[in-house]
Residue, then its C-alpha position, 0 to 999 in steps of 0.5 A: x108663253x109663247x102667246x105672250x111673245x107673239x103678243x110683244x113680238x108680232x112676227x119676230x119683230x118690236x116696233x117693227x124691227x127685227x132686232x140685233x146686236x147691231x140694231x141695238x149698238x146702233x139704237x144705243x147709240x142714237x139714244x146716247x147721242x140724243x140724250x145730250x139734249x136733255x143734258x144741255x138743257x137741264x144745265x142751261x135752265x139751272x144756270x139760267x145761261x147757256x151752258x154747255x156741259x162736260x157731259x154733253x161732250x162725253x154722251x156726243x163722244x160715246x154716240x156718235x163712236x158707237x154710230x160711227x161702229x154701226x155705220x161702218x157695219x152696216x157699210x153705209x158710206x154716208x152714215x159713215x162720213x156723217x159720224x167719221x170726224x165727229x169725235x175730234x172737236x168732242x175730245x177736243x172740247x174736253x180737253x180744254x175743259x180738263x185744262x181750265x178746271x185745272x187752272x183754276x186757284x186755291x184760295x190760301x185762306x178759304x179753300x175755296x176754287x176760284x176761276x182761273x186768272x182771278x186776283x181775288x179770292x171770289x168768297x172772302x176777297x183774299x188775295x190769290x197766289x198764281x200757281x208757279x210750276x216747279x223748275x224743271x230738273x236736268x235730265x242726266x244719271x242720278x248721283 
């Protein structure tokens, strides 16, 4: 076999490149981050909108962490401020998009989910009931 492993890896390398552990965190990386793309696309076409997807945050997140890990090995200090601050408007993004699924309002009458801020239900037009949160209770020792 060792034809065959000379024929897919001309010199010990594939593609030209010999590969590592940390080759492949840093390519996993650019194919995480990359594939955002296609998310965002995929949505945007469905929706015939712009659309930018929780997944499309989620891939830029996991991507650039995993090319922040191989830059910091690889010590590379413009690699490394490139993908240094990234991670904050990708969590933050998320975050807002955690939030605004969560305030989103029940129709009473349909179960249907409906935008946050909606008076009307969109399905069947029934009024909708603003959430209101629970009073919050004293903090002291139960009795």
């Amino acid at each position: 076999m060792d034809w065959l492993e000379q024929l897919l890896f001309p010199g010990g390398q594939f593609l030209g490149i010999r590969w590592s552990v940390w080759k492949v965190i840093g390519w996993t990386g650019n194919l995480i981050f990359f594939s955002r793309f296609f998310v965002q696309w995929y949505a945007t076409e469905k929706l015939k909108r712009v659309v930018v997807p929780p997944a499309f945050w989620w891939l830029s997140l996991v991507g650039s962490l995993l090319l922040l890990i191989y830059a910091i090995r690889q010590r590379d200090s413009v690699f490394i401020f490139a993908y240094l601050f990234t991670w904050i408007p990708y969590i933050r993004n998320l975050v807002i998009h955690h939030r605004y699924v969560h305030a989103h309002l029940e129709c009473l009458a349909c179960g249907q989910r409906c935008p946050p801020h909606s008076r009307f239900c969109l399905a069947c037009g029934a009024p909708l009931v603003a959430r209101v949160p629970a009073p919050a209770r004293p903090a002291g020792p139960a009795q």
